[in-house]
C-alpha positions as a printed NumPy array, in Angstrom:
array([[ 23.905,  11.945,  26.783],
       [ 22.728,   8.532,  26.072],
       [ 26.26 ,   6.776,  25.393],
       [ 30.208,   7.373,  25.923],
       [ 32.834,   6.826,  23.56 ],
       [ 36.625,   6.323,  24.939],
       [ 39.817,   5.384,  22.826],
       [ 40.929,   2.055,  23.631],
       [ 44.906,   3.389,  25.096],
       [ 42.007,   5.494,  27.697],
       [ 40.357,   2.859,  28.771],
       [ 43.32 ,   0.515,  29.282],
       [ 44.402,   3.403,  31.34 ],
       [ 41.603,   3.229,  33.287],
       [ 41.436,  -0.521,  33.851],
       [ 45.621,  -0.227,  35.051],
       [ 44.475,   2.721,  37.7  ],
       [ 42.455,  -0.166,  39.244],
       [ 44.692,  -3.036,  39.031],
       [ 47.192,  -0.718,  40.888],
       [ 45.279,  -1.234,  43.885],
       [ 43.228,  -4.557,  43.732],
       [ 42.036,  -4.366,  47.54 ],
       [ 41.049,  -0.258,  47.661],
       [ 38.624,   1.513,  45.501],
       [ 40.732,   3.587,  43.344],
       [ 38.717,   7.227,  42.264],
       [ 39.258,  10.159,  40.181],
       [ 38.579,  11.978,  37.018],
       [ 37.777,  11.324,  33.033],
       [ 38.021,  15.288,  31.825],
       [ 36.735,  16.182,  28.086],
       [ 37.858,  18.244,  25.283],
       [ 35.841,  19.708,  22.958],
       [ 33.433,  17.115,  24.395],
       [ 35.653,  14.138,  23.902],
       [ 37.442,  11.778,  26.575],
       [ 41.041,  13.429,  26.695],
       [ 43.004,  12.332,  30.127],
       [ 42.458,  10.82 ,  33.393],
       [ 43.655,  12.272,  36.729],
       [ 43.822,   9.931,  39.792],
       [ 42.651,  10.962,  42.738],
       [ 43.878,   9.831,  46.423],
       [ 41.1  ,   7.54 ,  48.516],
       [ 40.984,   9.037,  51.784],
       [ 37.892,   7.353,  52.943],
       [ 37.632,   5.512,  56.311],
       [ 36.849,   2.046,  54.741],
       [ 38.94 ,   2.24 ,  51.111],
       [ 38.009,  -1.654,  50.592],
       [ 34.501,  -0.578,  50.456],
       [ 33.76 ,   2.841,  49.335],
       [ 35.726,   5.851,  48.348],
       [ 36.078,   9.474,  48.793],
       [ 37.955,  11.774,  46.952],
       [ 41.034,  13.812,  48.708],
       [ 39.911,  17.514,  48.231],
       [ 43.555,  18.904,  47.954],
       [ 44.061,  16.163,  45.035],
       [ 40.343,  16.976,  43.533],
       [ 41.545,  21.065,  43.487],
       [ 45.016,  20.25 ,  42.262],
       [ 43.36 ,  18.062,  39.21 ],
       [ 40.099,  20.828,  38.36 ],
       [ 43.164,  23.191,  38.162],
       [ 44.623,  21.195,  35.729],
       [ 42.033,  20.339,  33.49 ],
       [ 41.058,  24.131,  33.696],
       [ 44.413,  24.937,  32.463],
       [ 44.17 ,  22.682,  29.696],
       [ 41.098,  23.596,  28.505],
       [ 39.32 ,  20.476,  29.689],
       [ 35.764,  19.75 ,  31.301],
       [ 35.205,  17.217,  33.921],
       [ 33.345,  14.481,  32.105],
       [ 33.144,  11.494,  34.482],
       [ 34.165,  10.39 ,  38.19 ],
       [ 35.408,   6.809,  37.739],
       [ 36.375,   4.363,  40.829],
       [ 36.82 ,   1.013,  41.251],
       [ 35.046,  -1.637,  43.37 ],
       [ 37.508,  -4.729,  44.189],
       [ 34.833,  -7.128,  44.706],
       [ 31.727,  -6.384,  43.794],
       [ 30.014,  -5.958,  40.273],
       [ 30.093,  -2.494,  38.43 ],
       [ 27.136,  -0.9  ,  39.708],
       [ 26.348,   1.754,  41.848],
       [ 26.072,   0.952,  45.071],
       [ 24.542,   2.886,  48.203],
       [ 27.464,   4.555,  49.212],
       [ 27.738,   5.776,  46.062],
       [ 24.41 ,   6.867,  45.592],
       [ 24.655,   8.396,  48.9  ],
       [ 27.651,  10.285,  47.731],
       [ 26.941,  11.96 ,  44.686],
       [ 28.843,  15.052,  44.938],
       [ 28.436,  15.874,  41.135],
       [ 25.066,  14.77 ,  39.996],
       [ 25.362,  16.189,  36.038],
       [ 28.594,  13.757,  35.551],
       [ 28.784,  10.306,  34.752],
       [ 30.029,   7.851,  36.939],
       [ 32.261,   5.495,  35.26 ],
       [ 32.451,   2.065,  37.837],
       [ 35.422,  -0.649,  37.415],
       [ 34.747,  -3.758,  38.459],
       [ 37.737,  -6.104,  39.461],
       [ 34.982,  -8.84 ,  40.974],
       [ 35.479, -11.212,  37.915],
       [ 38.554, -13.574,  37.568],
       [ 40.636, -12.066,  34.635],
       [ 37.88 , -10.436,  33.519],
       [ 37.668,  -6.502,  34.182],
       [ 34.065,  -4.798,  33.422],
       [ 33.268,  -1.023,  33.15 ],
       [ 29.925,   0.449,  32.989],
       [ 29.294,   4.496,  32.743],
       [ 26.149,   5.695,  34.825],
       [ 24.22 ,   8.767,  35.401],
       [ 22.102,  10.586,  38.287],
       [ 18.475,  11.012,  36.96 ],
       [ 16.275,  12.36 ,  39.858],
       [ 16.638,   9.75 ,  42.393],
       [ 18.348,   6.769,  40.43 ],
       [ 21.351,   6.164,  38.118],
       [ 21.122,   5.057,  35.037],
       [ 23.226,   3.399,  32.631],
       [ 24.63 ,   4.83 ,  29.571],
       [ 26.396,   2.855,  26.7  ],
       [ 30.061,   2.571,  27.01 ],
       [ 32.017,   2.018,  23.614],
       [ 35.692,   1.676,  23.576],
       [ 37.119,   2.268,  20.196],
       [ 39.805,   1.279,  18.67 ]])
């Protein structure tokens, strides 16, 4: 997969999830359908230092597969935020890959009234970036 496609309403969704919470990085899931972006599902930050890095609540991560399982969805992309720096992976998120096929959608809230989101993707020991197209 060299580039992502999401509807404009999705990615305003997106971009909300992270103004929610300007001072914690906000995580969760993009899920697919019939290999498009369909829904989002947030996804509690229960890491030590939320500021700084995240990590997914596993009760909220079950309760969401579940979901998109029973919907018919895939799980397309992790997204979370980062409050202050740029949208690129960093090495806490390198470090914590825990689904290296899916694309890592980062939202950066660094910029005054300007928000940026870049998709990225595991390839052997690096991410790389894909091209991310919001449509209208």
């Amino acid at each position: 997969m060299t580039a992502l496609k999401i509807s404009r309403p999705l990615a305003t969704r997106l971009l909300f999830e992270a103004q929610k919470q300007p001072d914690t990085e906000v995580c969760g899931f993009l899920s697919a359908l019939d290999g498009h972006p369909r829904e989002i599902y947030p996804v509690a930050n229960v890491a030590d230092d939320p500021a700084r890095r995240f990590e997914m609540d596993p009760a909220d991560q079950i309760r969401a597969m579940k979901t998109m399982r029973e919907r018919g969805e895939t799980m397309l992309a992790i997204y979370h935020s980062h409050p202050s720096a740029p949208p690129e992976p960093s090495v806490h998120d390198l470090d914590g890959l825990g689904y290296p096929d899916a694309l890592y959608l980062i939202i950066s809230l660094n910029i005054k009234g300007v928000l940026e989101m870049r998709a990225w993707q595991r390839q052997d020991d690096r991410m790389i970036e894909h091209t991310l197209t919001v449509m209208d």
